[in-house]
C-alpha positions as CSV (number, residue, x, y, z in Angstrom):
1,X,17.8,-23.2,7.3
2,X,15.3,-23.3,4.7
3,X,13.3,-20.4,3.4
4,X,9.4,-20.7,2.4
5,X,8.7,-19.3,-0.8
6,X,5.3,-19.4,-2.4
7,X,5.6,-21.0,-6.0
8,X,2.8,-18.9,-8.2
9,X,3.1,-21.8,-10.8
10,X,2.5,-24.8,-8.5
11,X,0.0,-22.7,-6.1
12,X,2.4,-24.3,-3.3
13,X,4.7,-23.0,-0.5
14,X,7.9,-24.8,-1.5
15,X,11.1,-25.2,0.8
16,X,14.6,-23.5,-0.8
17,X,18.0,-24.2,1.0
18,X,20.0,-21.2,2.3
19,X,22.5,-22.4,0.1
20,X,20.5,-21.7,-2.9
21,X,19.3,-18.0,-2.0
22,X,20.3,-14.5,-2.7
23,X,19.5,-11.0,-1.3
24,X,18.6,-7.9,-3.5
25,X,17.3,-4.7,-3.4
26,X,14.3,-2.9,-5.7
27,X,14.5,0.8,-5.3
28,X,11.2,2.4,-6.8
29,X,11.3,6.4,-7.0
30,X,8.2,8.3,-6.6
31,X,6.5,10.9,-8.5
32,X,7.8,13.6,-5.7
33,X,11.2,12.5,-6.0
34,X,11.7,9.9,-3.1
35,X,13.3,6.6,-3.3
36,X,11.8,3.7,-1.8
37,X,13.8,0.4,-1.0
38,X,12.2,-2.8,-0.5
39,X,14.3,-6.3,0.4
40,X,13.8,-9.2,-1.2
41,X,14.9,-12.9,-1.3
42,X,15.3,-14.8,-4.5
43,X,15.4,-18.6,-4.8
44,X,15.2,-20.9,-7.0
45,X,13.0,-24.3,-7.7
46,X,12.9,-26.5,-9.9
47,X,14.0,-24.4,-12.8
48,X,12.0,-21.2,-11.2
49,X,13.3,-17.9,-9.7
50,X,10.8,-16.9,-6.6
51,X,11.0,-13.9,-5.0
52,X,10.1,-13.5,-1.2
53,X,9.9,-9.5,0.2
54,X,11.2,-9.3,3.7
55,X,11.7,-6.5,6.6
56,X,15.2,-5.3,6.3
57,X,16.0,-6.4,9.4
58,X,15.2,-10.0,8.5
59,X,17.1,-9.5,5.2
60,X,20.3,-7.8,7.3
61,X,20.6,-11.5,9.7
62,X,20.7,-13.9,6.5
63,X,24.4,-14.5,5.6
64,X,23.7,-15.3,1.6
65,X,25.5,-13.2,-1.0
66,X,24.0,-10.1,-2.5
67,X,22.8,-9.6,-6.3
């Protein structure tokens, strides 16, 4: 299954292969003390690292290894 990823450099969805994704995390904390997650994809193209932000569900059901 490929993943669509937009290519900031190109101005382009592009296509990237499962094969050639990973998950990871950013955790951002707040000025009140509270962590925030968000899940991301990273691919890469031609030379490029994209990152795509996903629901956690979605990022849960894809079987790619974890950063």
């Amino acid at each position: 299954m490929d993943v669509e990823f937009y290519d900031v450099k190109t101005r382009q969805k592009v296509s990237v292969p499962e094969t050639q994704l990973r998950k990871t995390t950013y955790e951002q904390t707040n000025k009140n003390g509270s962590t925030t997650v968000r899940y991301a994809l990273r691919g890469n193209y031609e030379g490029r690292n994209l990152t795509k932000f996903v629901s956690e569900a979605d990022w849960r059901q894809l079987d790619v290894p974890q950063e």
